[in-house]
C-alpha positions, -999 to 999 in steps of 0.1 A, spaced: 300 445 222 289 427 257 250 424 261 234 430 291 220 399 313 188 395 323 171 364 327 190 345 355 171 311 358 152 297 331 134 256 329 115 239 307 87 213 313 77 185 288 42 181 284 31 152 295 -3 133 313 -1 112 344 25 126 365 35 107 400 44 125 432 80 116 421 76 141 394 65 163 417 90 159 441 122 157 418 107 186 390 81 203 405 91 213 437 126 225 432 114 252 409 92 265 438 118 264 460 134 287 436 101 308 433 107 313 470 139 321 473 127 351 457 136 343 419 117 348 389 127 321 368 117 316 333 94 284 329 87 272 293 64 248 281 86 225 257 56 216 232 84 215 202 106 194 216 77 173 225 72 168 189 104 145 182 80 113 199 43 130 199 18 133 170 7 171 172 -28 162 185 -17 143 215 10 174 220 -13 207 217 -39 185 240 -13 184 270 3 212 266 -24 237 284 -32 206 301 5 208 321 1 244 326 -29 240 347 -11 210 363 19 231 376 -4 261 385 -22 236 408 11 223 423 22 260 432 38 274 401 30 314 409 25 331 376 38 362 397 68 347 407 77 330 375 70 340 338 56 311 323 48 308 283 49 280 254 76 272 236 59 275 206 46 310 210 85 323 200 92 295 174 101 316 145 129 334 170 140 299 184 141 280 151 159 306 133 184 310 166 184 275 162 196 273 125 225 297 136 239 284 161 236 249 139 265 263 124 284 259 152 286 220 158 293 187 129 271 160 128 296 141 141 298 157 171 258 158 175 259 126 173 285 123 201 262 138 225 256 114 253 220 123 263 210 119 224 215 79 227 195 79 258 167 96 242 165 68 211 140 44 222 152 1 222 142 -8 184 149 23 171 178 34 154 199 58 132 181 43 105 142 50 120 150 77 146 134 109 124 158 142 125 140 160 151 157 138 175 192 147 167 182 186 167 172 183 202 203 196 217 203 228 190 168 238 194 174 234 236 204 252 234 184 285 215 159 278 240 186 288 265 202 309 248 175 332 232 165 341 267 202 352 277 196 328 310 227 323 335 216 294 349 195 263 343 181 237 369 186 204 348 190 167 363 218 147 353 208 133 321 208 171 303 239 177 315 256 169 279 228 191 267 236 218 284 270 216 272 263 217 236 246 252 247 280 267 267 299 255 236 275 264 206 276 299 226 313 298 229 321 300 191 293 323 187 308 349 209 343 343 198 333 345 159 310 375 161 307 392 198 298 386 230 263 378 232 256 352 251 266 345 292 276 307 288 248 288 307 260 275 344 245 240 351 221 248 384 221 222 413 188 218 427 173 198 459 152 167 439 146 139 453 145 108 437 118 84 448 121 49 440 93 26 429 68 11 454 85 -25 445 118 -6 447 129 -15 413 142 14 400 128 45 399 93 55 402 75 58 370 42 62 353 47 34 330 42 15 361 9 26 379 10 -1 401 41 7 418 37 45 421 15 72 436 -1 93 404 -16 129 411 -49 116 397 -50 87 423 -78 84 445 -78 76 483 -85 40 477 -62 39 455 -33 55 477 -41 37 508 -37 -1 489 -6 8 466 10 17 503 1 -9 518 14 -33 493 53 -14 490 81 -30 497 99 -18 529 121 -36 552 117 -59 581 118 -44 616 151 -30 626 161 -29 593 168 3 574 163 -5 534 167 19 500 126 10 494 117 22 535 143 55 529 127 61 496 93 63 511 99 79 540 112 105 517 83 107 496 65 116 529 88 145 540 85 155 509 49 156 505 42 176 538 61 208 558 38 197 588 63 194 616 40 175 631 34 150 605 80 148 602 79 141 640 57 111 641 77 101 609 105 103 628 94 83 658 79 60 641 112 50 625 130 48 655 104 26 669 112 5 636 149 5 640 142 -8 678 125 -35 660 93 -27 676 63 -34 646 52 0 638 49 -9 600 11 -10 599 11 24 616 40 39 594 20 32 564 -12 40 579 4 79 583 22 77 548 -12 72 529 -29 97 553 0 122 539 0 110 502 -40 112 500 -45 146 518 -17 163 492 -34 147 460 -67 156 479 -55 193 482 -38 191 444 -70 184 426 -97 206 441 -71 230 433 -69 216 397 -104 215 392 -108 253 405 -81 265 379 -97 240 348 -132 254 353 -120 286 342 -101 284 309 -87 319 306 -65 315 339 -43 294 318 -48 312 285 -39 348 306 -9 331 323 7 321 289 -1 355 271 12 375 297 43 351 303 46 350 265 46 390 264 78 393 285 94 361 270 91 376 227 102 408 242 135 392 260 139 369 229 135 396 201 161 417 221 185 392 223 177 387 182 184 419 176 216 417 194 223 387 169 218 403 140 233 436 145 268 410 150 257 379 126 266 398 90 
């Protein structure tokens, strides 16, 4: 039997407090980029896997919490259907447990991105089991959903794999099922850190632009990044310069970016006056973000609607594709 396709794109987003433009720019954006190309992708709240490093306090606090967050940024509930992990659990673990059968501990323990995920001081002998089901439970949160393509950066890409080949033996054993999940490249930027050590992080305030930062805050962190000396083009001034472009469609805003770099690169001293347009950029969008934040948190039943009627569509696609599973799994 071959079972009919729907979902074409689905992602899933971690819950998680203080993000930084970076996030926004390298997770946020691409999947409105996607909502505008005229896709509806399928956008899932991961609270479960959240649970492998998160008490369940500090995880059901966040996890409306990012919803609103992602509303704010642009997420269209009409354009995407968006619903907690959590809300299809008893479908996804027991998918889950099936498809388990498919791969040795061995191998799960081969998987690349599991290694990453274990914390320094913490090992094989203090690492709890949750961790190395991660790829299982991601690859029924794929698979459950029938989805043709996922958006995923380059650290899921073993994870990913673990889904095509978990879904491999599961069609060849029983029936086809499944479409094997094709890895989906998408436009994200990578923004470096203010000091240009690596990449730009929460776990370093200091260094990066948070969606929660004030003005103030904005125009000094700017004004103390790294960049390059004049006629010099450096990673740190490209990075920013990025971040900017990123941050704004304003063609007006890209031209004087544009000039003002050229200005650089004739070593002229245009630095002051670069940054001076950078934080104007950075602290109208985070500006714009939370009054948009606010509006949607001083209702509580946008989010709450958003997530029942995305979860509706979501139970409905999974039960189908359980019911496909079982009629073959006997």
């Amino acid at each position: 039997m071959k079972a009919e396709y729907k979902t074409k794109i689905l992602t899933g987003l971690r819950p998680t407090n203080a993000l930084t433009v970076a996030n926004y720019l390298g997770a946020v954006k691409p999947i409105l980029d996607l909502q505008g190309d005229g896709e509806k992708p399928f956008v899932f709240v991961a609270d479960l896997h959240a649970l492998t490093d998160n008490e369940p306090e500090v995880v059901n606090r966040r996890k409306e919490e990012i919803v609103a967050i992602y509303l704010a940024l642009g997420l269209d509930p009409e354009k995407n259907v968006i619903y907690m992990q959590s809300d299809l659990k008893d479908l996804v673990y027991d998918l889950a447990m099936i498809l388990a059968r498919g791969i040795t501990v061995s191998e799960l323990l081969r998987v690349p991105a599991l290694k990453d995920k274990i914390r320094p001081g913490v090992g094989p002998e203090t690492a709890n089991v949750l961790l190395a089901l991660y790829p299982i439970l991601m690859a029924a949160d794929i698979l459950i959903q029938r989805a043709e393509k996922v958006p995923i950066g380059e650290d899921q890409v073993s994870h990913l794999e673990v889904a095509r080949e978990l879904a491999r033996k599961f069609n060849s054993k029983y029936g086809e099922v499944f479409p094997l999940p094709q890895p989906f490249a998408v436009n994200a930027l990578k923004i470096l850190s203010l000091k240009g050590d690596g990449k730009m992080s929460k776990s370093k305030p200091e260094w990066a632009i948070l969606l929660t930062d004030t003005a103030k805050e904005i125009e000094k962190k700017i004004k103390s990044a790294e960049t390059s000396f004049e006629g010099e083009m450096t990673p740190n001034l490209e990075s920013i310069i990025k971040m900017a472009k990123g941050l704004t469609g304003d063609k007006e805003a890209h031209d004087k970016l544009d000039s003002l770099i050229i200005r650089h690169m004739k070593k002229e001293q245009v630095m002051g006056e670069l940054k001076k347009l950078i934080s104007e950029i950075a602290c109208a969008f985070n500006e714009n973000f939370q009054k948009k934040l606010m509006k949607i948190k001083s209702d509580e039943n946008i989010v709450k609607n958003v997530l029942k009627d995305g979860g509706k569509i979501a139970r409905e696609r999974a039960e189908e594709t359980m019911s496909l599973v079982y009629q073959v799994f006997k």
